[in-house]
N, C-alpha and C positions, 0 to 999 in steps of 0.2 A: 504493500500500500504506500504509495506517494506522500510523504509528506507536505504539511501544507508551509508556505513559505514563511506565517507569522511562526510557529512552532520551531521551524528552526531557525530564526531569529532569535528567537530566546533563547534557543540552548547555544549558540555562540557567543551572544552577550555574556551568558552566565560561565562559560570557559573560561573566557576575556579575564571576567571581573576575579574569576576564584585562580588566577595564578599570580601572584606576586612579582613575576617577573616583569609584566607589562603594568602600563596604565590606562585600565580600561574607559576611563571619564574620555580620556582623548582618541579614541576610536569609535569611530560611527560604523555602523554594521547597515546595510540593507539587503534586500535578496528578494530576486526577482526569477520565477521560475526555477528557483533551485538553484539557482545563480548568486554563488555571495560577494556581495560586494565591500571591501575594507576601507576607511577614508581616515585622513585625520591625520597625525602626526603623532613621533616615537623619539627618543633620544639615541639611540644608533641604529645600525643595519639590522643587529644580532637581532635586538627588541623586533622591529620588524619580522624577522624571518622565523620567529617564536609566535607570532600573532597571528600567522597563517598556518603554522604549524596546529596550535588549536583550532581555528579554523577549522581544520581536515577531518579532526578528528570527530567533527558532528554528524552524527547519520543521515542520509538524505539532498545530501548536497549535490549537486553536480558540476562546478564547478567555483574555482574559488579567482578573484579577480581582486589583487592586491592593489591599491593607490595608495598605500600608507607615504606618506614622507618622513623622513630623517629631519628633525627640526635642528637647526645651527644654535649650542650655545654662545649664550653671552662674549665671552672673549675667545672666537676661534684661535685655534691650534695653526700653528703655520706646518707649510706640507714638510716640512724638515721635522718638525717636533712629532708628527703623526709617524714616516719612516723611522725614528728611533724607537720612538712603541711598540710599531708593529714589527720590529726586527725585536724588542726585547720580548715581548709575547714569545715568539716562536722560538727565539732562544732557550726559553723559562720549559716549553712543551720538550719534554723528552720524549715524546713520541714523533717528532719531527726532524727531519735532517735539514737543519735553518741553514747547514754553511752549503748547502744545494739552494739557497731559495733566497731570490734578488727581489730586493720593494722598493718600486716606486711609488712616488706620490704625484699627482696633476691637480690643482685646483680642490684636492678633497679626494681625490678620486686616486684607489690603491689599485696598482698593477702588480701581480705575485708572476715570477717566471722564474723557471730551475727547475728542477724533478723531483719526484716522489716514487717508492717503490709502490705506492699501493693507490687505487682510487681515492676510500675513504681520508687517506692522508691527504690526499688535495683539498677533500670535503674538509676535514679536521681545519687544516690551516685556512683556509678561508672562514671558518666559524670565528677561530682566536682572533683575525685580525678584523671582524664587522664588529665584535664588543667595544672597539675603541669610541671615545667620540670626538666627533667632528669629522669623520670618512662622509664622505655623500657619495661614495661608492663603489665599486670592487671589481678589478677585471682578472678572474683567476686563468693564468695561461701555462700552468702547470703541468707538466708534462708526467705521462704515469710511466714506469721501467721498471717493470717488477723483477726481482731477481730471481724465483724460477718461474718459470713458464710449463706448467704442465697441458699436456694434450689438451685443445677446443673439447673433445668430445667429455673429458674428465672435467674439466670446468663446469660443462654445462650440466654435468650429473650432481656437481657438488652444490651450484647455483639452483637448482631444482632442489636438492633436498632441502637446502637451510630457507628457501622461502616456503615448503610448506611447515618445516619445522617451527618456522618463528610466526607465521601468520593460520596457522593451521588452515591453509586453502587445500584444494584437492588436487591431486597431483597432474589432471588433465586442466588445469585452470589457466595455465598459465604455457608459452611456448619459451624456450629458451634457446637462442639462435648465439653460438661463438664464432666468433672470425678472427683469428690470429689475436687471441684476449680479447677484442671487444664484443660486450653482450647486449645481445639487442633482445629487450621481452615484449611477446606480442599476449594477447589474448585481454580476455573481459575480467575487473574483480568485481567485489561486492559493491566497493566505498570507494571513496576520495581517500579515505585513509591509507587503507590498501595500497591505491594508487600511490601516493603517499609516500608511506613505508619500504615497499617493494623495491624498488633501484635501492636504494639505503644497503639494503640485507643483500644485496647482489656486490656491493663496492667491496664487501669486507672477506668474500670468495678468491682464496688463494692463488693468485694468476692470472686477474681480473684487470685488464687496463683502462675500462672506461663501460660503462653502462649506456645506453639507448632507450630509453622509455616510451614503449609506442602502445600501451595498455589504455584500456576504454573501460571507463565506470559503469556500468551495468545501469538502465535505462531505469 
């Protein structure tokens, strides 16, 4: 049964307001046809990308259309001052190989370039460096070089099983296509969540250089 659009209204407001990490007073929510739409303004990137994250996770959605903005504080950060943070960030992550990974800064705006052995490490370091503030925006051009590469065909077995393991989907739900490490997943889920979710649980797949997300949220 279809949700009706006031109902999930509310249950995304009340995501919004019960997580501490956002503030939901400055976020406007509407939704049209299952269409949610985010308006307003956030203190960084990260805050943003946490407020569609709840978003997703409300049942019924069909699709989620972010305009939040990055609001500038008070005494911006000059682009020098934001490259030392986000170099000490990723210095601080010891899950990160930072003396692989060069930052720039343009007007606000952080370029990451240098490699990573793993997808999720690209997704990682992109997360640590949207918490700063004063970024109004992020060009991640980081390149994945995982250090083994096992068979496409093992990949995709291993990528199949940990997305039914972690999402409990059924194992014909989902198609899983490898081509020389990159994994393109096709087929229907349940949710936006799913949707969601899904590339995430595929990045952290031993041998994985990059994910393709070509899934449709079930009607």
């Amino acid at each position: 049964m279809q949700r009706s659009d006031e109902a999930i209204r509310i249950d995304v407001v009340e995501a919004l307001s019960r997580d501490s990490r956002v503030n939901s007073a400055r976020i406007t929510v509407t939704v049209n046809a299952g269409r949610v739409i985010l308006t307003g303004d956030t203190p960084t990137l990260y805050t943003l990308h946490v407020a569609q994250g709840l978003a997703a996770s409300v049942s019924g959605i069909r699709s989620i259309e972010n305009q939040l903005s990055v609001s500038r504080p008070p005494s911006v950060q000059s682009d020098g001052d934001i490259r030392v943070r986000a170099q000490q960030v990723l210095r601080w992550n010891e899950s990160i190989a930072h003396d692989k990974i060069d930052v720039t800064v343009d007007a606000g705006t952080v370029t990451l370039r240098g490699q990573v052995d793993a997808p999720w490490k690209r997704t990682r370091a992109e997360l640590l460096v949207l918490d700063i503030q004063g970024i109004t925006g992020l060009v991640n051009e980081l390149n994945v070089v995982p250090d083994l590469t096992p068979q496409d065909r093992v990949i995709a077995e291993d990528v199949r099983s940990a997305i039914v393991r972690c999402t409990c989907l059924g194992d014909d739900s989902i198609t899983v296509e490898v081509d020389h490490g990159l994994v393109t997943l096709k087929g229907e889920v349940p949710n936006w969540w799913s949707k969601y979710r899904t590339p995430n649980i595929a990045e952290h797949v031993l041998g994985v250089k990059g994910v393709i997300d070509e899934l449709i949220v079930a009607q």
